[in-house]
N, C-alpha and C positions, 0 to 999 in steps of 0.2 A: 280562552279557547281560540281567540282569533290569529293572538301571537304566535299559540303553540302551530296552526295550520300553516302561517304565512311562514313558518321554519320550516315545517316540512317541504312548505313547496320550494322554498330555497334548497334544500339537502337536495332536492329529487334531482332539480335543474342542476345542478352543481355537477352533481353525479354522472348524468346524462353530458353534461358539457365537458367533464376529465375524460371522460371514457370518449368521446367523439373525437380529442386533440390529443388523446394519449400515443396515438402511433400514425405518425404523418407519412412514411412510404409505407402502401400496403400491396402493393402488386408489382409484378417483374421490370414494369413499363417504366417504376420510379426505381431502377436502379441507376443506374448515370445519376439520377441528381441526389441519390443516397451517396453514392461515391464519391460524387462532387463536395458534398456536406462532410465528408466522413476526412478527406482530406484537409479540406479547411480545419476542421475541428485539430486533426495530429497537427498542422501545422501551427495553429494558435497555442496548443499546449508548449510546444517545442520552443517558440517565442517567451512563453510564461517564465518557462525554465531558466530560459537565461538570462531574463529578468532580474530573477528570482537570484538566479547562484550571482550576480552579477551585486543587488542589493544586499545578499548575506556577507559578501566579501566586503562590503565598503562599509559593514558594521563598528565591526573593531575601531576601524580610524574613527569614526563619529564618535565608539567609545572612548579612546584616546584623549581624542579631544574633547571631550567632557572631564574627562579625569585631571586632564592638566591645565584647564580652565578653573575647575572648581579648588587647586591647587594656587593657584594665581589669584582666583578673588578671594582665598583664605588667608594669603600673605599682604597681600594689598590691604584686607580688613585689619589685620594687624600694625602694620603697618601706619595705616591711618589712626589708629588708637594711638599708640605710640604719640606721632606727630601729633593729637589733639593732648596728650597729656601735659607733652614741652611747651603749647601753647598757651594752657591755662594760666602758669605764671612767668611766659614767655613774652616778646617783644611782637612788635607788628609782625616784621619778618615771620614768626616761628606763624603768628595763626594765617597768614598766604602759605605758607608751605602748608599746613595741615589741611586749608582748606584745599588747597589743588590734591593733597593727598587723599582726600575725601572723594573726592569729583573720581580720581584715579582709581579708587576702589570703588564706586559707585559703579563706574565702566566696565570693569572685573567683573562685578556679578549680574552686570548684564549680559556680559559673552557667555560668562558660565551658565544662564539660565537661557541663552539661546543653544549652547552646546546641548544641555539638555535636551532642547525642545527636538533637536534636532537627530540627538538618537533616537527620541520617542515618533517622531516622524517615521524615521527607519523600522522601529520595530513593525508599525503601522502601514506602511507598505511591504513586509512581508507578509505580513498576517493575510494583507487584503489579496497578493500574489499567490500563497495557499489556495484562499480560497476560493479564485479564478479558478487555479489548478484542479481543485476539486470539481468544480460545477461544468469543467468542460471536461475531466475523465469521466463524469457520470453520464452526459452527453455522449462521449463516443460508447459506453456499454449499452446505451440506449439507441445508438445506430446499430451496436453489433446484433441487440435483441430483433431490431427490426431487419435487420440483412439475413439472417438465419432463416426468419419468419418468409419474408419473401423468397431463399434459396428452398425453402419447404415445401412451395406452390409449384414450385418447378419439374416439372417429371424428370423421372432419373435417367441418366446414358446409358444406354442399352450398352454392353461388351463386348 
């Protein structure tokens, strides 16, 4: 019984507290700094944007470069097979060459796994650029609700 009151009194205050910060200009007097905000807001989206088209266009090459990274440590691993099989019943020589060939394709798939890492970066800062984009258009329809509401209180011009 106690848990379930101390919930309700959380819902109530909750309640009370969304509805008190839900609409921060409410009178004529907060237009300028609705304007002021409302600006900022178009301007911040506008920056988003070209963020955004800016990080979509530098995609492809990150994908590129993963593809022909993963190309590179596929031949290099070959490769070092290869040079380890000459060396099994090969001379000193042959296992220095295998072993640098090894090292050589070891560093292959480390580029290849940062090429990776690095388009998944990418995809990860547009995701996160969307969803900037989002949270400040719902911001500016939430100025727009609030600028309507205040041009509502305004008596109308006489003609």
């Amino acid at each position: 019984m106690k848990f379930i009151s101390q919930l309700l009194c959380t819902v109530i205050l909750l309640t009370f507290a969304m509805s008190a910060t839900a609409q921060k200009y409410k009178v004529p007097a907060d237009t300028g700094k609705l304007n002021e905000e409302y600006v900022k807001v178009q301007n911040d989206i506008a920056d988003l944007n070209a963020q955004l088209s800016i990080a979509q266009n530098n995609l492809p090459g990150f994908q590129s470069k993963a593809t022909s990274a993963g190309s590179d440590a596929q031949a290099a691993a070959t490769s070092s097979s290869q040079d380890a099989s000459k060396a099994t019943n090969g001379s000193l020589s042959d296992s220095k060459d295998a072993k640098n060939s090894a090292n050589n394709a070891y560093d292959k798939a480390k580029d290849s796994r940062s090429a990776n890492n690095n388009v998944g970066k990418q995809n990860e800062k547009i995701r996160a650029l969307n969803k900037n984009i989002a949270k400040k258009q719902e911001r500016l329809k939430d100025l727009d609700v609030m600028r309507k509401a205040i041009y509502a209180q305004l008596p109308a011009k006489p003609q």
